[in-house]
TIZA-816435 format. One record per residue (C-alpha): x, y, z; residue in one letter; chain; residue number from 1. Coordinates in Angstrom, 1 decimal, m for minus. Each point is the difference from the previous one (the first is absolute). Last residue first. Example, Ala and Ser with C-alpha at 12.3 -4.5 7.8 and 13.67 -1.06 7.14 Angstrom:
BEGIN
       x       y       z  zaba  zafi  pagu
    13.7    m1.1     7.1     S     A     2
    m1.4    m3.4     0.7     A     A     1
***
This chain:
BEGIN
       x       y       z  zaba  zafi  pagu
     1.5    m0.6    m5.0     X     A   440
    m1.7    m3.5     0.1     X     A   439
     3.3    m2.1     0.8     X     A   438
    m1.7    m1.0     3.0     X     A   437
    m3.5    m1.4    m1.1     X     A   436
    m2.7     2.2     0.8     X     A   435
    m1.6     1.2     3.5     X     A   434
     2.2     0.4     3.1     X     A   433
     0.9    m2.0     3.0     X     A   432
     3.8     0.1     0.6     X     A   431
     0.6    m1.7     3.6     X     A   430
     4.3     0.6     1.4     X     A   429
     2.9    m1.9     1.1     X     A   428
     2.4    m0.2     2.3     X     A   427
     2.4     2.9    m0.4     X     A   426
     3.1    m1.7    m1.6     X     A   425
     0.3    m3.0    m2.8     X     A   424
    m3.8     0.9    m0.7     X     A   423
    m3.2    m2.0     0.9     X     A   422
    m2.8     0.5    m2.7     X     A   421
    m3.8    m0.3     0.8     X     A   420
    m2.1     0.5    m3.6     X     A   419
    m4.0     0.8     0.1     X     A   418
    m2.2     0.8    m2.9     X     A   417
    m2.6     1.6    m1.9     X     A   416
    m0.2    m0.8    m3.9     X     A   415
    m2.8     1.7    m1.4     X     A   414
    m3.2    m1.4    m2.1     X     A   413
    m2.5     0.0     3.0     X     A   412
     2.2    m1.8     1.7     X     A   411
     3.6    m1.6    m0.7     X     A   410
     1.8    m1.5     2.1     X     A   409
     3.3     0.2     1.4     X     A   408
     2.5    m2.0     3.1     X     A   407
     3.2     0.6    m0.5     X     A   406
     3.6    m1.4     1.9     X     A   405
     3.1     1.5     0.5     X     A   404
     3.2     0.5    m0.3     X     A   403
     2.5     3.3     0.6     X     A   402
     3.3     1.3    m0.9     X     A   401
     1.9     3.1     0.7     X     A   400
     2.7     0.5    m2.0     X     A   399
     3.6     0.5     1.6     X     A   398
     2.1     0.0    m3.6     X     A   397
    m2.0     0.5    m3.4     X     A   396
    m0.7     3.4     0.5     X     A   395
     3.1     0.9     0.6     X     A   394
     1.8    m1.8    m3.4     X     A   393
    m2.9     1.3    m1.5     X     A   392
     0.5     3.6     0.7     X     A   391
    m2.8     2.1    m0.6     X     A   390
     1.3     2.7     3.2     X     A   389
    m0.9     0.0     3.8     X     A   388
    m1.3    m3.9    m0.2     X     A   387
    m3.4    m1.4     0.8     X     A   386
    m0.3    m3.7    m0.5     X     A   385
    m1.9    m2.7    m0.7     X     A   384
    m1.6    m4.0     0.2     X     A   383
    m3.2    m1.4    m0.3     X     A   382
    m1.1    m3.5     0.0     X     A   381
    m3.6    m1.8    m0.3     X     A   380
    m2.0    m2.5     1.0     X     A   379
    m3.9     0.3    m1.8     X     A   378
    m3.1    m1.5     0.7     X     A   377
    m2.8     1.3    m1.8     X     A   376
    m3.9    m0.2     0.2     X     A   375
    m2.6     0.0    m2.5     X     A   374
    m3.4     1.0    m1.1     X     A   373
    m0.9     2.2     3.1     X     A   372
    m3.2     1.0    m0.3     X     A   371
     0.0     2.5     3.0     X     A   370
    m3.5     1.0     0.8     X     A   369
    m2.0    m2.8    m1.7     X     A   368
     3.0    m2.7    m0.3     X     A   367
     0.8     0.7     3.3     X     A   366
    m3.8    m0.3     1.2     X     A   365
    m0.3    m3.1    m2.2     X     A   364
     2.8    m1.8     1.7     X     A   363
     1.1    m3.3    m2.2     X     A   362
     2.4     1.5    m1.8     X     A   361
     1.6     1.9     2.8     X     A   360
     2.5    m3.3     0.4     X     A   359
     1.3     0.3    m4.2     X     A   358
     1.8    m3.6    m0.5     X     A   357
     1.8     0.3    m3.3     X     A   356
     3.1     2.3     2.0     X     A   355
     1.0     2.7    m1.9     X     A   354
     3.8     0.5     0.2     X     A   353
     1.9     3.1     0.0     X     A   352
     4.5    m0.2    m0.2     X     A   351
     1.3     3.0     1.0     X     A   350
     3.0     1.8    m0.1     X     A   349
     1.4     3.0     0.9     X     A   348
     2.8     2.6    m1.0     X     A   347
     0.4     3.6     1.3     X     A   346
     3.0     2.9    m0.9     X     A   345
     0.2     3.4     2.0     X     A   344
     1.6     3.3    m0.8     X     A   343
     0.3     3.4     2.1     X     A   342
    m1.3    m1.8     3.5     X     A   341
    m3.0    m1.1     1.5     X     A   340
    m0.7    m3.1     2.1     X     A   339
    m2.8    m0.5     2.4     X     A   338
    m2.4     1.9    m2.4     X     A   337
    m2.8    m2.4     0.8     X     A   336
     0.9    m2.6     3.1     X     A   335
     2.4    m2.7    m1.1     X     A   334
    m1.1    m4.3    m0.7     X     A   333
    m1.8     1.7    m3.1     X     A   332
     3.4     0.9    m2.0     X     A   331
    m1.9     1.5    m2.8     X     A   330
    m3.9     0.7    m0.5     X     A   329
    m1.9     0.1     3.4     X     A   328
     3.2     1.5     2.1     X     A   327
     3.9     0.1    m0.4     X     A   326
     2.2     1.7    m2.3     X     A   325
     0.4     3.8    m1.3     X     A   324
     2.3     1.4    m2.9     X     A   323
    m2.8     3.0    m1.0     X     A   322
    m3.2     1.0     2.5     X     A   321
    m1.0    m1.5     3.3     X     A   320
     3.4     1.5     1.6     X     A   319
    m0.7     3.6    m1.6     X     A   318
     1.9     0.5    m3.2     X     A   317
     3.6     1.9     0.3     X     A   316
     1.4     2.8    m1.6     X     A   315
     2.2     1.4     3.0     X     A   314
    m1.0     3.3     2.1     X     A   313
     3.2     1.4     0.9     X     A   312
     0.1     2.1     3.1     X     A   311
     0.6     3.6    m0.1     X     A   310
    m3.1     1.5     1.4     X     A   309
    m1.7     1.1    m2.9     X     A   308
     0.1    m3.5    m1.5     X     A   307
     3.1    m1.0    m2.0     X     A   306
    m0.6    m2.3    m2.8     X     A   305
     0.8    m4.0    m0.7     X     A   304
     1.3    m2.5    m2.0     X     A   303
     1.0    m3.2     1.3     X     A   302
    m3.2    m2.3    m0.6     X     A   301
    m0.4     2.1    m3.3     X     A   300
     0.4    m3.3    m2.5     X     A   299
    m2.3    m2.1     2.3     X     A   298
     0.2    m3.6    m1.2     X     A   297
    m2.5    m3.1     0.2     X     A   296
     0.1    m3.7    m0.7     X     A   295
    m2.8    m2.2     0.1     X     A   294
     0.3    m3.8    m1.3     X     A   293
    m3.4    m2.5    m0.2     X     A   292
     0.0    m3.5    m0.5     X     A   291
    m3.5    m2.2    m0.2     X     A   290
    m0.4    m3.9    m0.2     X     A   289
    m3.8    m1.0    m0.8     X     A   288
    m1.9    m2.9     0.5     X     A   287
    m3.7    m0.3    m0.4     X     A   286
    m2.8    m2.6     0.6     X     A   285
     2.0    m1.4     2.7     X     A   284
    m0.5    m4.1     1.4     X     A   283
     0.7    m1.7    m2.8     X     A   282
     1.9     2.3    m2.1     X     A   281
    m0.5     2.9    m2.0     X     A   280
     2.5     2.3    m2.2     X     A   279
     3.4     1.4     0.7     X     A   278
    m0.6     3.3    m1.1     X     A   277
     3.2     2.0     0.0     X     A   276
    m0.3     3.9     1.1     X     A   275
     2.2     2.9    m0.3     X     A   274
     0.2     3.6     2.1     X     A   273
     2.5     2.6    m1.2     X     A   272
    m0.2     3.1     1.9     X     A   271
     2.6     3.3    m0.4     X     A   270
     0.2     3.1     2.0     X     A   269
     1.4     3.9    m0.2     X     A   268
    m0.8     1.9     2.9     X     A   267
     0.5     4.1    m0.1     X     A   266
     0.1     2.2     3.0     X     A   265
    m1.2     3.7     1.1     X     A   264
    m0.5     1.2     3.7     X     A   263
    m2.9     0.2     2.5     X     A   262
    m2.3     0.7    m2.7     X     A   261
    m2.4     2.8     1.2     X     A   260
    m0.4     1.7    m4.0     X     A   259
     2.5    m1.1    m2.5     X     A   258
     3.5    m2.3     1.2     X     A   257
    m0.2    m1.8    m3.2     X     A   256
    m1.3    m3.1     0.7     X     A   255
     1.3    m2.8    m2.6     X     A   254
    m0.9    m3.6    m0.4     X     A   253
     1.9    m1.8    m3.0     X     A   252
    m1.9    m3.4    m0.7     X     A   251
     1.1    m3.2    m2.0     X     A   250
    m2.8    m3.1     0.2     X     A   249
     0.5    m3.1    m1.7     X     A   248
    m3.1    m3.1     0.9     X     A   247
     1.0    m3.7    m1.4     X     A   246
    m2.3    m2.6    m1.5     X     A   245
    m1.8    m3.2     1.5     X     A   244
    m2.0    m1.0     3.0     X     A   243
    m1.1     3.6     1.0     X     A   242
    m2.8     0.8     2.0     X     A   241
    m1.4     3.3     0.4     X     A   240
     1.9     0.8    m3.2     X     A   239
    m1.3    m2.8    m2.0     X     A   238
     2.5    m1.8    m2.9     X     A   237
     2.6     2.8     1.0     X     A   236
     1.6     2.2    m2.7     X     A   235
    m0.3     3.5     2.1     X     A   234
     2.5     2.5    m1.5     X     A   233
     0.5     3.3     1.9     X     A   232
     1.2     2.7    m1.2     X     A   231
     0.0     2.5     3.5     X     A   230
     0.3     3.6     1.1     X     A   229
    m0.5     1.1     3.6     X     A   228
    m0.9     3.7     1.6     X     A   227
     0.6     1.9     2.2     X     A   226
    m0.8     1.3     3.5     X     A   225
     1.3    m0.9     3.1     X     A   224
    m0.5     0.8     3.9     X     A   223
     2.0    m1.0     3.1     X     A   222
    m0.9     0.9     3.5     X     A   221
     1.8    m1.9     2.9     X     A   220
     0.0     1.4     2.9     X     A   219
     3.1    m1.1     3.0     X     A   218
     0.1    m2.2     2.7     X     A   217
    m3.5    m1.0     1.4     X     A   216
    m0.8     0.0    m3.8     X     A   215
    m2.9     2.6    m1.2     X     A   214
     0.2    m1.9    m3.3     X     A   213
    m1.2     1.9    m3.4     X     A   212
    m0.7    m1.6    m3.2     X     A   211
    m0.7     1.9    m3.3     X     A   210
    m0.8    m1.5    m3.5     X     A   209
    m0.3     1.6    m3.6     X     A   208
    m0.4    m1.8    m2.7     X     A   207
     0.6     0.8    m3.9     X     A   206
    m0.5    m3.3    m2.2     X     A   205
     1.3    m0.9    m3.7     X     A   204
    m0.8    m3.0    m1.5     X     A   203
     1.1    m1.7    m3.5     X     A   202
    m0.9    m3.0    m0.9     X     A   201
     1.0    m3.3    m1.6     X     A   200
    m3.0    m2.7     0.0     X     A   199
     0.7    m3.6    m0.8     X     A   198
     1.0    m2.1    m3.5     X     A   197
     0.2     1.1    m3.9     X     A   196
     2.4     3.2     0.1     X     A   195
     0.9    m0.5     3.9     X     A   194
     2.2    m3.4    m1.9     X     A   193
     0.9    m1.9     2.8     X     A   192
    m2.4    m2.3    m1.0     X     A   191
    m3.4    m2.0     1.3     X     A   190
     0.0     1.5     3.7     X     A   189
    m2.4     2.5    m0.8     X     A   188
    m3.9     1.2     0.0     X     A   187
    m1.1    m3.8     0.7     X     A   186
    m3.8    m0.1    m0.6     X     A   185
    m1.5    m3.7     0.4     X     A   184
     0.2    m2.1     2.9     X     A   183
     1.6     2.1     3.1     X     A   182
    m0.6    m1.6     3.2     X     A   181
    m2.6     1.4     3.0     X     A   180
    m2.3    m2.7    m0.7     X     A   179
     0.1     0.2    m3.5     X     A   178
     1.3     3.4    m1.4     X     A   177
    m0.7     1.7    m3.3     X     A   176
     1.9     3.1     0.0     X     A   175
    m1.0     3.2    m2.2     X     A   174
     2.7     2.6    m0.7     X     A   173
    m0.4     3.9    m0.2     X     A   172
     2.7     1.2    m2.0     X     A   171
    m1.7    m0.9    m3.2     X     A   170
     1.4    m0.6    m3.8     X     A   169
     3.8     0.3     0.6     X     A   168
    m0.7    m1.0     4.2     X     A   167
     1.3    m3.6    m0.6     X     A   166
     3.5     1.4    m1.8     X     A   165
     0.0     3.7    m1.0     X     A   164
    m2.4     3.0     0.4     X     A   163
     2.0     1.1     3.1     X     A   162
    m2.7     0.4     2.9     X     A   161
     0.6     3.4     2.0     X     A   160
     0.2     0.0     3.7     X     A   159
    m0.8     3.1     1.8     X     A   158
     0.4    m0.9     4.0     X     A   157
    m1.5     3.0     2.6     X     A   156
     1.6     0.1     3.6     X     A   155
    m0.9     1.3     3.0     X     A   154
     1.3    m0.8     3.8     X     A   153
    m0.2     1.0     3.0     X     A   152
     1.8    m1.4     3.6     X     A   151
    m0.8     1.5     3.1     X     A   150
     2.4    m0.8     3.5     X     A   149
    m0.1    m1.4     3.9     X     A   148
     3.7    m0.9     0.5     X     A   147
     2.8    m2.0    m0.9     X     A   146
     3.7     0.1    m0.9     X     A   145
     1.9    m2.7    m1.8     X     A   144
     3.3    m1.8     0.9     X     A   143
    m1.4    m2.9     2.2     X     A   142
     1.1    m2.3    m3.0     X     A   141
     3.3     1.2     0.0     X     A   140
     1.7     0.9    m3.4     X     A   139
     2.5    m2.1    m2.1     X     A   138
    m2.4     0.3    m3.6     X     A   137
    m0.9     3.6     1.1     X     A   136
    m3.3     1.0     1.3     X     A   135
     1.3     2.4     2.7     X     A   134
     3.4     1.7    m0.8     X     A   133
     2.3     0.4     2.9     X     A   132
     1.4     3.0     2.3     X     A   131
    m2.4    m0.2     2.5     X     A   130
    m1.8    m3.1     0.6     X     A   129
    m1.3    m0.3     3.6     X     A   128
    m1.3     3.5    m0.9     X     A   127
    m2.2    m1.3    m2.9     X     A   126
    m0.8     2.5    m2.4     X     A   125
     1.4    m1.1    m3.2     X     A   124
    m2.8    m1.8    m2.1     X     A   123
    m1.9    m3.7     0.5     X     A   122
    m2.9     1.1     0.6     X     A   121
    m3.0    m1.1     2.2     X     A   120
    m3.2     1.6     0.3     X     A   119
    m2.5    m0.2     2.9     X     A   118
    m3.2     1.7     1.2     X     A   117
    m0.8     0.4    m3.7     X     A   116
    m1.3     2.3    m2.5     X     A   115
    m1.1    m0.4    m3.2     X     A   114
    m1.3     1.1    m3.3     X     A   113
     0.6    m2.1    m3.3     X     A   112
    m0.4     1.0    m3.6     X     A   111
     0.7    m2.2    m3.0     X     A   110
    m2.0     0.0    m3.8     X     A   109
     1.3    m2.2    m2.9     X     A   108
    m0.4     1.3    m3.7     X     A   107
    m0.2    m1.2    m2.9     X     A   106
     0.7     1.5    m3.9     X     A   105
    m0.5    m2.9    m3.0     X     A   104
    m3.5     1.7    m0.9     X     A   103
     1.8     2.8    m1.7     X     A   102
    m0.6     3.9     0.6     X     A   101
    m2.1    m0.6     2.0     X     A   100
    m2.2    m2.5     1.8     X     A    99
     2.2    m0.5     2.9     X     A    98
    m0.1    m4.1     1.2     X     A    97
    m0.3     0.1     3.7     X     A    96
     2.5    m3.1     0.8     X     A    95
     0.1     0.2     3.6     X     A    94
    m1.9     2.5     2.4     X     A    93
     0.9     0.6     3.6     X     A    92
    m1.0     2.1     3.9     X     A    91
     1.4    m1.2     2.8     X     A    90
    m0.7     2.0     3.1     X     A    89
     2.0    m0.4     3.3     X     A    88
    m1.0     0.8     3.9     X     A    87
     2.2    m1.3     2.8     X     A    86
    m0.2     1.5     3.5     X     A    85
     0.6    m3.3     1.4     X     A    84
    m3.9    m0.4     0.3     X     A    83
    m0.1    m0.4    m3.5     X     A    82
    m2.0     1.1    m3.0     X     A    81
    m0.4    m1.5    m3.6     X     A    80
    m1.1     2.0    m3.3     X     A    79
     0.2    m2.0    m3.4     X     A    78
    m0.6     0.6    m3.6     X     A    77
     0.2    m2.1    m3.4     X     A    76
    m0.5     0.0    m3.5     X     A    75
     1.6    m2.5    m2.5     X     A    74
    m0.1    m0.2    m3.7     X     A    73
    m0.3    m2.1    m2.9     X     A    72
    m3.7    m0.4    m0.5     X     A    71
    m0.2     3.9    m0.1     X     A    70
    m1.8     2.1     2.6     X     A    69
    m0.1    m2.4     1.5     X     A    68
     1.2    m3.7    m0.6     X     A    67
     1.5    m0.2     3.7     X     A    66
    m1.4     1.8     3.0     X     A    65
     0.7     1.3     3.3     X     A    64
    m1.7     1.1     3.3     X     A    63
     2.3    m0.7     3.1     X     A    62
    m1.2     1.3     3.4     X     A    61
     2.4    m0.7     3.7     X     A    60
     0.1    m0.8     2.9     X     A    59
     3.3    m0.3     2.6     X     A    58
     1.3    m1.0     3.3     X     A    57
     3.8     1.3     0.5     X     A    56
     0.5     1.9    m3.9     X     A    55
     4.1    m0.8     0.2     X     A    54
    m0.1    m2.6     2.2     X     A    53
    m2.9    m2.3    m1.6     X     A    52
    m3.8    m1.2     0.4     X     A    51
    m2.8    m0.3    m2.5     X     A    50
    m2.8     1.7    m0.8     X     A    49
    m2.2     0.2    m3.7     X     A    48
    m2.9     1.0    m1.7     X     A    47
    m0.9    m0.9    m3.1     X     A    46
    m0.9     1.1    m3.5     X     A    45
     1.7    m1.9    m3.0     X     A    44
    m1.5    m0.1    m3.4     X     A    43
     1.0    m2.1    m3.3     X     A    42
    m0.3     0.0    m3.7     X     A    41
    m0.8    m3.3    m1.4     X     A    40
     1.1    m0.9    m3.6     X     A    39
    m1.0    m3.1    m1.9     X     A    38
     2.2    m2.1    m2.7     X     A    37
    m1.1    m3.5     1.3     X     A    36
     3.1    m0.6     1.2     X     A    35
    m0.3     2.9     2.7     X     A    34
     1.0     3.3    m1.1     X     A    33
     3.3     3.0     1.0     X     A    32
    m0.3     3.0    m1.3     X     A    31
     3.9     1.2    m0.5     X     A    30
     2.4     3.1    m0.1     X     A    29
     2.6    m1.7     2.2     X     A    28
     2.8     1.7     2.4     X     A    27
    m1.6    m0.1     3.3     X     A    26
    m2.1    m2.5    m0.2     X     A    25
    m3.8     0.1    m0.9     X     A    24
    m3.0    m1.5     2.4     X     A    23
    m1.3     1.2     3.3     X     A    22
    m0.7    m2.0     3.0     X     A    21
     3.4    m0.8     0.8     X     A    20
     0.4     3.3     0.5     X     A    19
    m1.2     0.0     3.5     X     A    18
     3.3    m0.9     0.6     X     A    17
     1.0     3.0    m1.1     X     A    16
    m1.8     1.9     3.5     X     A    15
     1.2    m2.5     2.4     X     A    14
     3.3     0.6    m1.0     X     A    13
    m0.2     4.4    m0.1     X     A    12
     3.2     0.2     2.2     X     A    11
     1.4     3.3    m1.6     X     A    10
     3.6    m1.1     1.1     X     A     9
     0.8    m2.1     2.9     X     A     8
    m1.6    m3.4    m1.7     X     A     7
     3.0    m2.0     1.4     X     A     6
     0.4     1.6     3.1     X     A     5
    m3.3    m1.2     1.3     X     A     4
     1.8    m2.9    m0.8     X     A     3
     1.8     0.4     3.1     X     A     2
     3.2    m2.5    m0.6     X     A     1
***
């Protein structure tokens, strides 16, 4: 497989990598202290090249930081430029705590600009395919069109902080880790109760994304605008690394058809994510299993209107949006949005162990620019489906499956990692992303 393929839409890898050296997760209101109880806020400003097929050769600026302008949040923007007419702009905050009306109101910051000399996607277009549905659980691999193409992207995340369980007195929790582990701090994982254990929340976040492929076949332009709605109960020992708890997320996503949308749609999906702890050993400092299940529904999928010229315009999401499968989160042997369909159900497991022996230990330029406090090796198995109704007879039958096997680490208080899966068709595909897999 072309793993160029793999990152096909909004390619920004090198840029989250740089992540790593920034510190909250993506769904945890924390400040995060040594043993000893101190706090360090952090600063990252580099320059950067690097070499791939989507930018060609490549440099880059990052500036970020972590602990400013509140010790729980995240700040960071990046330009790069590439001699494959590739340009993008990343621009993010996490966890900026609103001061009003209620201190229990945060908010989390996206906008990306770029262009790029390629784009894959897997959408009708294809003229060696007329007549079928690209991204479908029985479709080709070669079934995508491709092309020189934009991709932008804004989104603003407002998450409010139920005063129950470990947030009832303070949303913002404090985490007191020992070489990279959890000691002291725990906001969940002791009941199923959200009234005395976790965080529950409620979010709500408009977006608005376009992407536009000048394919050798056909155009592609596709814009959205809505909005999603989520409760979302967090009752994990340490979000940026579980060992114990569970994680329930239920969302409905709507855009409405307002302003330049390219048509309406509604996605309704459902997350349950559990961990078992099953202590040291000899030779790991940490073992954890970890099961995760994803299914997803779009109640308009076959609704539709009739455009000016006669021709029904049917209430579906864009192919990275809604039921989709494949890329750096779900089904990773599959390029991103490689299957896409009305409904779509995932499973994986994982089972993460922390080896005793730490090899960048003994490196003081790692440990100065990096400190990386552990690494993580970590076989896993994944297995899904796209179906054209929630059916879960269908769904069930002709999965795809995949296995693989992780390597992670965490540096400068973020989990960055790498996971190779081979499927049971396609070959097999690279995910290298920032934040452990189930972090949605």
């Amino acid at each position: 497989m072309n793993n160029s393929r793999f990152f096909s839409i909004g390619t920004l890898l090198l840029t989250l990598l740089l992540l790593l050296f920034l510190a909250p997760s993506v769904h945890a209101q924390g400040v995060t202290v040594g043993k000893d109880g101190t706090f360090k806020a952090g600063e990252l400003s580099l320059p950067y090249a690097f070499y791939n097929q989507n930018f060609g050769a490549a440099a880059g600026y990052v500036y970020g930081s972590s602990g400013w302008p509140q010790k729980q949040a995240t700040l960071l923007g990046t330009v790069i430029a590439g001699t494959d007419n590739a340009f993008a702009f990343l621009g993010l905050a996490r966890d900026i705590q609103v001061p009003f009306p209620t201190d229990r109101l945060f908010m989390d910051v996206d906008a990306v600009i770029s262009w790029y000399g390629t784009i894959y996607s897997y959408t009708n277009g294809n003229p060696a395919y007329r007549g079928q549905k690209a991204g479908t659980n029985n479709s080709r691999d070669d079934d995508y069109i491709r092309g020189p193409g934009n991709d932008y992207i804004g989104r603003v995340k407002f998450k409010y902080i139920l005063p129950i369980g470990d947030a009832k007195e303070n949303p913002i929790s404090t985490y007191v880790l020992d070489q990279g582990l959890l000691i002291k701090g725990a906001q969940g994982g002791s009941s199923w109760n959200p009234f005395t254990s976790g965080k529950t929340s409620l979010e709500f976040r408009p977006y608005w994304r376009q992407q536009e492929v000048r394919s050798y076949f056909d155009r592609l332009d596709q814009k959205t605008n809505g909005a999603d709605f989520s409760i979302v109960r967090d009752n994990t020992d340490f979000p940026k690394n579980p060992s114990t708890g569970s994680y329930i997320r239920a969302r409905y996503t709507q855009d409405w058809g307002y302003f330049d949308s390219t048509t309406k749609y509604n996605v309704v999906d459902f997350e349950f994510t559990k961990y078992f702890s099953l202590g040291p050993s000899d030779k790991f400092r940490q073992r954890v299993l970890a099961f995760d299940f994803w299914t997803a529904n779009s109640p308009s999928w076959d609704e539709y209107t009739v455009n000016n010229a006669g021709q029904k315009v049917f209430e579906r999401a864009p192919a990275w949006a809604g039921a989709t499968l494949g890329g750096l989160w779900r089904m990773r042997a599959y390029p991103t949005g490689r299957f896409h369909d009305q409904a779509a159900i995932y499973y994986s497991a994982e089972y993460r162990m922390i080896p005793e022996w730490n090899p960048f230990a003994k490196s003081e330029w790692i440990q100065k620019n990096l400190g990386i406090a552990w690494w993580q090796w970590v076989p896993f198995v994944e297995a899904g489906r796209v179906a054209p109704d929630w059916d879960l007879a269908t769904l069930h039958s002709s999965m795809k499956f995949d296995a693989g096997i992780g390597v992670r680490a965490v540096a400068k208080g973020i989990v960055i990692r790498v996971d190779v899966a081979k499927g049971n068709a396609e070959n097999w595909g690279v995910a290298m992303m920032v934040a452990q897999p189930f972090d949605f």
